[in-house]
C-alpha positions as a Markdown table, in Angstrom:
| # | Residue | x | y | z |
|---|---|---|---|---|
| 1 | Unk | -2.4 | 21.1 | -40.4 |
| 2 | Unk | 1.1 | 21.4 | -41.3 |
| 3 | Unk | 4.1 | 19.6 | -40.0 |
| 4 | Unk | 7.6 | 19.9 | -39.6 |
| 5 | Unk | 8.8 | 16.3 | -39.8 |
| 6 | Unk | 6.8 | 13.3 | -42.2 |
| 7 | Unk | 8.5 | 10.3 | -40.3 |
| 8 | Unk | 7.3 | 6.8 | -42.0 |
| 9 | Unk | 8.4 | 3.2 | -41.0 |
| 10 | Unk | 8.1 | 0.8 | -38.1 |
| 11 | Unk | 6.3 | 1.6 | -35.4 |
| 12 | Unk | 6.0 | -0.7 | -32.6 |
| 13 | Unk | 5.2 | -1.6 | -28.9 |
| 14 | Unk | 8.2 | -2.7 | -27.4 |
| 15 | Unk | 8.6 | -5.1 | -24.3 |
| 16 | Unk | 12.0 | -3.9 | -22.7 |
| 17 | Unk | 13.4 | -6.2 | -20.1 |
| 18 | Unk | 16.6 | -4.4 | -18.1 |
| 19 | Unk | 18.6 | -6.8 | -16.2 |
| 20 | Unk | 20.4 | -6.6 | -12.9 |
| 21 | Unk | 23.3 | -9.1 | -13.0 |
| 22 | Unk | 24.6 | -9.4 | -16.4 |
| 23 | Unk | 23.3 | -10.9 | -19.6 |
| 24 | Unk | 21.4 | -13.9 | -19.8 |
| 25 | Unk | 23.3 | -17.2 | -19.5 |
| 26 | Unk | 21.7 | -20.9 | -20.2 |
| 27 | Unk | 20.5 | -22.6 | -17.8 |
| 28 | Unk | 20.9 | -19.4 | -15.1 |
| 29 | Unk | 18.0 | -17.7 | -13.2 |
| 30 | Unk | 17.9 | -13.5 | -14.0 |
| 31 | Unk | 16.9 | -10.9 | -11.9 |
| 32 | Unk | 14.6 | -8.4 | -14.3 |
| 33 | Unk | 15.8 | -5.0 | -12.7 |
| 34 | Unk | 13.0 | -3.0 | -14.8 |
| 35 | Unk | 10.2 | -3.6 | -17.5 |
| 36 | Unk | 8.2 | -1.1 | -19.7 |
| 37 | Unk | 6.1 | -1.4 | -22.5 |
| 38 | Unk | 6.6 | 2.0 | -24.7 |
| 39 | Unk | 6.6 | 3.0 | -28.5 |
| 40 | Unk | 9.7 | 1.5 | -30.3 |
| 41 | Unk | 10.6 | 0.7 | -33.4 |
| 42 | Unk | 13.0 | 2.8 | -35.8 |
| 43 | Unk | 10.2 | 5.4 | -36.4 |
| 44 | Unk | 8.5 | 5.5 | -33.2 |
| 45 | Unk | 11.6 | 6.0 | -31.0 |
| 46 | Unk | 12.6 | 8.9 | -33.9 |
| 47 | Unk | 9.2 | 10.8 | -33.5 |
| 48 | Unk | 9.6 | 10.5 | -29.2 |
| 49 | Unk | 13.1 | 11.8 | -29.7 |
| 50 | Unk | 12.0 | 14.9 | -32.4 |
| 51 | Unk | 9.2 | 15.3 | -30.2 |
| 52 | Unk | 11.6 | 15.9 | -27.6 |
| 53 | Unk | 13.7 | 18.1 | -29.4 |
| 54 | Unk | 10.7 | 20.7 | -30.1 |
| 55 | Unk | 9.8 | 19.1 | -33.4 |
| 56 | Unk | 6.2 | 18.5 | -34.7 |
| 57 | Unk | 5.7 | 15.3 | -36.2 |
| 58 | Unk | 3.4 | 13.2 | -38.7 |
| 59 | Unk | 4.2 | 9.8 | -38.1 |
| 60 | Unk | 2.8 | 7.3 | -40.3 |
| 61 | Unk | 3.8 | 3.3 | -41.4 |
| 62 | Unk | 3.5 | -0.3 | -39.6 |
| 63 | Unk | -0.3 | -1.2 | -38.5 |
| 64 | Unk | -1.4 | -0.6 | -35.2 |
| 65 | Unk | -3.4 | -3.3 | -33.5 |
| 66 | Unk | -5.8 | -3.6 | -30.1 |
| 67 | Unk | -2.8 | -4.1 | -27.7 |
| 68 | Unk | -0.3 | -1.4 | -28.9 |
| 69 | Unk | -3.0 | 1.4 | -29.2 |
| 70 | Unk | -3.9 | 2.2 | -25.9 |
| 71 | Unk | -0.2 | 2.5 | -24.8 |
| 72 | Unk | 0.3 | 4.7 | -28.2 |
| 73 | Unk | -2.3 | 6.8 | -28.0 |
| 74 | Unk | -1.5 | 7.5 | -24.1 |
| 75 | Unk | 2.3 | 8.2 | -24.4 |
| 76 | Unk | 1.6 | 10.7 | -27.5 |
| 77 | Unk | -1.1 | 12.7 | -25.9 |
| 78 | Unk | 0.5 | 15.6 | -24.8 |
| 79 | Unk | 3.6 | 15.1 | -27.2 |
| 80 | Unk | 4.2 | 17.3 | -30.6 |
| 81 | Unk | 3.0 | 14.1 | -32.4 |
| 82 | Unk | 0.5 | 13.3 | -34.8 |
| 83 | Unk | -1.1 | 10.0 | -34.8 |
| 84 | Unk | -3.8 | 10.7 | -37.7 |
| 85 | Unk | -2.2 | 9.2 | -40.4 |
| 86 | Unk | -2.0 | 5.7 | -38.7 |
| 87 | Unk | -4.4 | 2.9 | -39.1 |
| 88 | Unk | -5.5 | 1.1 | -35.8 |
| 89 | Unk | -6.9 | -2.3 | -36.7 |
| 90 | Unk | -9.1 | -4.5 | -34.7 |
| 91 | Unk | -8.5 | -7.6 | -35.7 |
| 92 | Unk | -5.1 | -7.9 | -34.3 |
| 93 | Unk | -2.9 | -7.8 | -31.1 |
| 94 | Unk | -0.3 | -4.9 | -33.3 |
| 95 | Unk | 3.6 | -5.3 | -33.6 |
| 96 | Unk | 5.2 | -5.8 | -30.3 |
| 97 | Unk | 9.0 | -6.8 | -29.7 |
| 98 | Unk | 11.0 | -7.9 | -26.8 |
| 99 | Unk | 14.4 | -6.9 | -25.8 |
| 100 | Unk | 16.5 | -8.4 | -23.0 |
| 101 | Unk | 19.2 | -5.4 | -22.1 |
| 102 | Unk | 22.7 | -5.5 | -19.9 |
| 103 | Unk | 24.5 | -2.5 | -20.1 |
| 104 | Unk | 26.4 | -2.6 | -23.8 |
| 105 | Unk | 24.6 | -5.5 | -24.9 |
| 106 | Unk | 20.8 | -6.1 | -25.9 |
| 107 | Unk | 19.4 | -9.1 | -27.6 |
| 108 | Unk | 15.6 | -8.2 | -29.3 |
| 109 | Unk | 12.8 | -11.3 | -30.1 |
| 110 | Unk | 10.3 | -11.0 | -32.4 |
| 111 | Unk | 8.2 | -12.2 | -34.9 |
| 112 | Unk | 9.2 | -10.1 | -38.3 |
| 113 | Unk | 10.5 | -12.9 | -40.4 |
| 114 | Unk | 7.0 | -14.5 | -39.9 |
| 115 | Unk | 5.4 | -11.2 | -40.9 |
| 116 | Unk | 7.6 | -10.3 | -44.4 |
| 117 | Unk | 6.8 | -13.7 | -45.0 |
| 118 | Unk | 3.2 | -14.1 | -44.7 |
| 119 | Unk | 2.2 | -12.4 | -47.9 |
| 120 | Unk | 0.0 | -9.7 | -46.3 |
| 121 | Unk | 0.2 | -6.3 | -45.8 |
| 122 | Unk | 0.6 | -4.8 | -42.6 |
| 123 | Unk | 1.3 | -1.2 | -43.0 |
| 124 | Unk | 0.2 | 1.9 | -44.9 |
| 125 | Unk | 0.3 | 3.3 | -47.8 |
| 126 | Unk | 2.2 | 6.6 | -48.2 |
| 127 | Unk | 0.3 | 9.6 | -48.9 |
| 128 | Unk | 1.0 | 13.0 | -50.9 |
| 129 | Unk | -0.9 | 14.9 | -48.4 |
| 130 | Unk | 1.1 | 13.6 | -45.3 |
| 131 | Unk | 4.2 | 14.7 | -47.3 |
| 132 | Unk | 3.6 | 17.5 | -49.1 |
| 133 | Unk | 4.0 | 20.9 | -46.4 |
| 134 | Unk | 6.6 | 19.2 | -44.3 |
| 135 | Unk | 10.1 | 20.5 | -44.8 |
| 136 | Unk | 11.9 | 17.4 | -43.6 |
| 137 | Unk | 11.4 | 13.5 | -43.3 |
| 138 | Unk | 12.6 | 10.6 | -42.2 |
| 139 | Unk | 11.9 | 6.8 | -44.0 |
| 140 | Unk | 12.7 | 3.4 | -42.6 |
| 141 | Unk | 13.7 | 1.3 | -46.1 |
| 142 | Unk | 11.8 | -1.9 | -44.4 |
| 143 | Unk | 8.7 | -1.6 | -46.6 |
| 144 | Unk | 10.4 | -2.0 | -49.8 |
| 145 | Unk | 7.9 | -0.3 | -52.8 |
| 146 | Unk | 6.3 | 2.3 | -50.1 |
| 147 | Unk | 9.5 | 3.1 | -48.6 |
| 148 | Unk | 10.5 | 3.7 | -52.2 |
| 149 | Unk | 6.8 | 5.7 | -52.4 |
| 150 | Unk | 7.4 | 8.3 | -49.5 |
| 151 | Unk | 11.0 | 8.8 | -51.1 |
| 152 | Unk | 9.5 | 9.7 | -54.3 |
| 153 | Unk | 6.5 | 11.7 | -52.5 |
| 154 | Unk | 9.5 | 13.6 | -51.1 |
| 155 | Unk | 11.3 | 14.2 | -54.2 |
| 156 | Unk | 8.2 | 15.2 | -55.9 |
| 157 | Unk | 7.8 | 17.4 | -53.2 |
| 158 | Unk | 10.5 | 18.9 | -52.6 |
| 159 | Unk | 11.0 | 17.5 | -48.9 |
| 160 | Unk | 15.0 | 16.2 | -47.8 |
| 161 | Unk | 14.8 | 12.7 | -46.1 |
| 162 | Unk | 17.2 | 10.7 | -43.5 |
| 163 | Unk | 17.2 | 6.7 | -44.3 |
| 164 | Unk | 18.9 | 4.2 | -42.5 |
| 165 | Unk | 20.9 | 1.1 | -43.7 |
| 166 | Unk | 20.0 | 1.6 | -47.6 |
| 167 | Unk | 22.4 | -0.2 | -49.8 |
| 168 | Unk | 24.8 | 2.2 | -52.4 |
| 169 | Unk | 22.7 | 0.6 | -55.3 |
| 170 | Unk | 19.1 | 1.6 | -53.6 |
| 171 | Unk | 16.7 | 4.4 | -55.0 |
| 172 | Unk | 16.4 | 5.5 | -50.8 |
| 173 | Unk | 20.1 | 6.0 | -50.8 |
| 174 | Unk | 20.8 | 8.0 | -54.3 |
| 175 | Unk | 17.7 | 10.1 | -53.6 |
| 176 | Unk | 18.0 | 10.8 | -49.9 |
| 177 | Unk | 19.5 | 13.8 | -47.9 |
| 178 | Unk | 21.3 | 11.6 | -45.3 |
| 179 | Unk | 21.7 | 7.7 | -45.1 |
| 180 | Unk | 23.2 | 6.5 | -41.7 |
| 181 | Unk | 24.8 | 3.0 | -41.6 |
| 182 | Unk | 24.9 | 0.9 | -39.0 |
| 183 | Unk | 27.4 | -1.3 | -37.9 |
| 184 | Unk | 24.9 | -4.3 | -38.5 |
| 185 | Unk | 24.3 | -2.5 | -42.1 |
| 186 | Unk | 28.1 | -3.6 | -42.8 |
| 187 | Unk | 28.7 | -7.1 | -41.4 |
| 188 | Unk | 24.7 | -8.0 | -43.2 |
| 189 | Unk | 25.6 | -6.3 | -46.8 |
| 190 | Unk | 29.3 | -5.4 | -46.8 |
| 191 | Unk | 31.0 | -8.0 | -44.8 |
| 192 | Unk | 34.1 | -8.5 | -47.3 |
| 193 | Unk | 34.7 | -5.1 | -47.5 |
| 194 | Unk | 37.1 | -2.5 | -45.0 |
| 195 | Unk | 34.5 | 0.5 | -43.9 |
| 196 | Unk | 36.7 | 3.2 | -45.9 |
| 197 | Unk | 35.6 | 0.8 | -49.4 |
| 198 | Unk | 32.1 | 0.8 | -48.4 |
| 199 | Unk | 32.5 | 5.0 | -47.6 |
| 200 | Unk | 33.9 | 5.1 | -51.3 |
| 201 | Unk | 31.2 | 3.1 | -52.4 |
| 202 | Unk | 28.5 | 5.0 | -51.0 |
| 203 | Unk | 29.6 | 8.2 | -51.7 |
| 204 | Unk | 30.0 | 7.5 | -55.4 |
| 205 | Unk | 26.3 | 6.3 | -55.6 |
| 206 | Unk | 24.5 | 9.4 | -54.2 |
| 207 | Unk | 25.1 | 13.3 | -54.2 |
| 208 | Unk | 23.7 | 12.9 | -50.5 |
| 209 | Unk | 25.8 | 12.7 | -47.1 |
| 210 | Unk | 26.6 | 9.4 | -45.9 |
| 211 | Unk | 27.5 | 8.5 | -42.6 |
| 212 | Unk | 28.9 | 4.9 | -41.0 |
| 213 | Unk | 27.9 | 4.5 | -37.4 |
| 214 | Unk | 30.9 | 1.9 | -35.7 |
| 215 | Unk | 29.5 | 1.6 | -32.2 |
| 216 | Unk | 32.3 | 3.3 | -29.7 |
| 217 | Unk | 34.5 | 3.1 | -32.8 |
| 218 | Unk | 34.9 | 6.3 | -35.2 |
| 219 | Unk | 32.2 | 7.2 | -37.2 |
| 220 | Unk | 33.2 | 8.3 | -41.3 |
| 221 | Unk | 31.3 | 10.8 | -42.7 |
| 222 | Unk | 31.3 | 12.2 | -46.7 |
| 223 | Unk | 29.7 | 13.2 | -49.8 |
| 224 | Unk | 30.4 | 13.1 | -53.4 |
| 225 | Unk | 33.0 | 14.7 | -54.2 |
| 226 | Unk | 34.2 | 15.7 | -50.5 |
| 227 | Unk | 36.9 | 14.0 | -48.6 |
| 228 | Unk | 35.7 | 11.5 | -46.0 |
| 229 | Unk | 36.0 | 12.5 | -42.7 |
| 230 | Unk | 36.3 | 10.6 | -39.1 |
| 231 | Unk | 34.8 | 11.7 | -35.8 |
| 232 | Unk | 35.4 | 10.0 | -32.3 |
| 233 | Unk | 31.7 | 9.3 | -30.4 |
| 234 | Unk | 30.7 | 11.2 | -27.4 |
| 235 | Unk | 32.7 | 9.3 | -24.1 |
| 236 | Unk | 29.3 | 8.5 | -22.3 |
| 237 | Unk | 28.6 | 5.5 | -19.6 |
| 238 | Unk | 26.3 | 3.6 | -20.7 |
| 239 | Unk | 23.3 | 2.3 | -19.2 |
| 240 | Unk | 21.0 | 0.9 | -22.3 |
| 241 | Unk | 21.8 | 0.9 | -26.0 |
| 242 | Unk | 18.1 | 0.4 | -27.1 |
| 243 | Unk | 17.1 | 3.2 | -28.9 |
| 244 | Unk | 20.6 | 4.9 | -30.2 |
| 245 | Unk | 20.8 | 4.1 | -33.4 |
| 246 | Unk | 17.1 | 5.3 | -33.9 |
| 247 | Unk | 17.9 | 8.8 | -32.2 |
| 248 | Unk | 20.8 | 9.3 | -34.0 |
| 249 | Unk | 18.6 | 9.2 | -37.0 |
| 250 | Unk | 15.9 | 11.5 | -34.9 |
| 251 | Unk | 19.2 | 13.7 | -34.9 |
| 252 | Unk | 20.2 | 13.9 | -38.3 |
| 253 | Unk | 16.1 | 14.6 | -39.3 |
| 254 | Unk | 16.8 | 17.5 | -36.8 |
| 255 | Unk | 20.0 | 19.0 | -38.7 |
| 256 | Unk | 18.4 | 18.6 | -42.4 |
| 257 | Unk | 15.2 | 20.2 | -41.0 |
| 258 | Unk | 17.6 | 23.0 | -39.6 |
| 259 | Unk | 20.4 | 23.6 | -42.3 |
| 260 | Unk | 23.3 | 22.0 | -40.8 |
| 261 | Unk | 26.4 | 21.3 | -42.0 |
| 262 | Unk | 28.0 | 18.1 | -42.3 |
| 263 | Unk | 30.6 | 18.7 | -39.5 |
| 264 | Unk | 27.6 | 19.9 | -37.4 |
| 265 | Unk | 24.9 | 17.8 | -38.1 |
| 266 | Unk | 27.4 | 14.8 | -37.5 |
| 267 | Unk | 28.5 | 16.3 | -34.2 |
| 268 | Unk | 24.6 | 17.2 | -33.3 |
| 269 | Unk | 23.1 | 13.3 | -33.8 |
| 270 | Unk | 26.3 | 12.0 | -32.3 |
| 271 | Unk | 25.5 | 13.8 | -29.2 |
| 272 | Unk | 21.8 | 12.8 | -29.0 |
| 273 | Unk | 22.8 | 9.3 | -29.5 |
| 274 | Unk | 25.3 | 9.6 | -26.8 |
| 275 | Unk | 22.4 | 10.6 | -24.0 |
| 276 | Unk | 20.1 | 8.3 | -25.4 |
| 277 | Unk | 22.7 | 5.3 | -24.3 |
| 278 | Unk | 22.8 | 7.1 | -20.6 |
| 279 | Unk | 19.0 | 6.5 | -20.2 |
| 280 | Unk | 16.6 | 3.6 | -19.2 |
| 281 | Unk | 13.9 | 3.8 | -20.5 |
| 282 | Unk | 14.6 | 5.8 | -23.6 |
| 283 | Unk | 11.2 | 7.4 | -24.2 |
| 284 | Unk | 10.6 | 8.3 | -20.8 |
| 285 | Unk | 13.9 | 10.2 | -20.7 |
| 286 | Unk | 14.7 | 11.4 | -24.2 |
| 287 | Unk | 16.9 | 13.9 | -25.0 |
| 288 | Unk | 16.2 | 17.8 | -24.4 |
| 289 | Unk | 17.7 | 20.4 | -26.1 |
| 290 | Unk | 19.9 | 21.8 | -23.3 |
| 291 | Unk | 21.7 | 18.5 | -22.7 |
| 292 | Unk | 22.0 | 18.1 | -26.1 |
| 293 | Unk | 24.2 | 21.6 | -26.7 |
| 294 | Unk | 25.7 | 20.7 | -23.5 |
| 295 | Unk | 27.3 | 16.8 | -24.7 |
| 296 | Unk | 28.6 | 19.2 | -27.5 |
| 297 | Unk | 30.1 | 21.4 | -25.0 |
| 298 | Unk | 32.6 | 18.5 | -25.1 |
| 299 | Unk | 33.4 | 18.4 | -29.1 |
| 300 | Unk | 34.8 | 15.3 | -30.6 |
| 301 | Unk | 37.1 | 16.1 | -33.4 |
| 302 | Unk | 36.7 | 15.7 | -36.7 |
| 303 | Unk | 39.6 | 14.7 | -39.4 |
| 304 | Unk | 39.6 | 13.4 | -42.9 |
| 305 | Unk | 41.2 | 11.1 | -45.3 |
């Protein structure tokens, strides 16, 4: 069976904790408004959101262990994706985080510094036959020489991927279709440079489009060659930021799959990002297509430098 989308990455159960009365403080009782376990992780929220968006999905990467499984395997049943390609273990609780969320900010816990560093795998292998027939993908650069693996599967192939946070000097970045940085990208890698040298840096390193996510701040956009351009974000209140930067991603999978432009596909994950930061919880209420064309309706400019 075919599919539109390969997505491979991290793919978790996450613990979401919404508060009432403002972030946690030391030393001060909070009220826990809402809690939900749901998929999460870069990948996971990206296939809910494609899923959403009338995309079919193969969606492949971290291990999936005896307390993440059920909750998978019951929140993808009726959706447009594919769990086939994953590897449910037995021996193992899974990958669960937990994020504490007020409004604009969001603080997540886990235990991923203890896994890099315990010397064992806990994810697949990518595959030629999950790649090959898809016509887009989307790859998380966490998993170092696999992530490199499904690039090259899709080069081979013939398959345009979206990566997120991969440094100018990086195969995933030269290779890849789209690369979206965050914020966190910058301040981690970049922190001595202005976000118009790292723009010219990037887009000297890769013939793909390169896009620097700033929060509510504008977002710079460009490709080899091309003048950089700036676009404002959608104006949006915000309820819960877990989730955006992953379904802008889901968004820019959506305008390679489709043939967008730049200007477009900018505009199109922009706008799916922008709902996604409306909703609580994110996969329960992910973005449609209607809502989507109608944030757009409102049409933040674009300019260039």
């Amino acid at each position: 069976m075919s599919h539109d989308v390969y997505l491979f990455g991290q793919i978790l159960g996450t613990h979401s904790f919404l508060l009432k009365d403002g972030f946690l403080k030391p030393d001060e009782y909070s009220e826990i408004k809402d809690h939900y376990f749901l998929p999460g992780g870069e990948t996971g929220t990206a296939a809910t959101v494609l899923s959403s968006l009338g995309v079919s999905v193969l969606m492949d990467g971290t291990w999936i262990g005896t307390d993440v499984a059920p909750m998978l395997r019951s929140f993808y049943e009726n959706e447009s994706v594919d769990l086939s390609a994953l590897r449910f273990v037995e021996d193992d609780p899974g990958v669960m985080d937990y994020v504490v969320i007020a409004g604009l900010v969001r603080s997540p816990m886990g235990r991923f510094q203890q896994l890099f560093s315990s010397g064992r795998r806990w994810w697949n292998v990518p595959r030629a036959e999950d790649v090959r027939g898809c016509r887009a993908a989307g790859i998380d650069p966490f998993f170092g020489d696999d992530s490199q693996k499904a690039a090259s599967l899709c080069i081979e192939f013939g398959v345009p991927y979206v990566t997120i946070d991969s440094r100018h000097d990086s195969f995933l970045h030269k290779h890849a279709a789209v690369n979206v940085i965050s914020h966190e990208c910058l301040s981690q890698h970049y922190a001595d440079m202005s976000p118009e040298e790292v723009m010219t840096l990037m887009i000297d390193s890769g013939d793909g489009l390169t896009i620097l996510t700033q929060g509510g701040d504008e977002m710079l956009y460009g490709r080899h060659g091309g003048s950089v351009h700036r676009m404002k974000p959608f104006d949006v209140e915000v309820r819960s930021t877990l989730g955006a930067g992953d379904t802008y991603k889901a968004g820019c999978v959506y305008g390679v799959l489709h043939g967008m432009s730049d200007e477009e596909l900018v505009r199109f994950a922009a706008a799916c990002s922008a709902i996604a930061i409306t909703r609580y919880p994110l996969p329960l209420f992910p973005p449609k297509m209607e809502e989507v064309e109608d944030e757009m309706g409102t049409v933040p400019f674009s300019s260039k430098w």
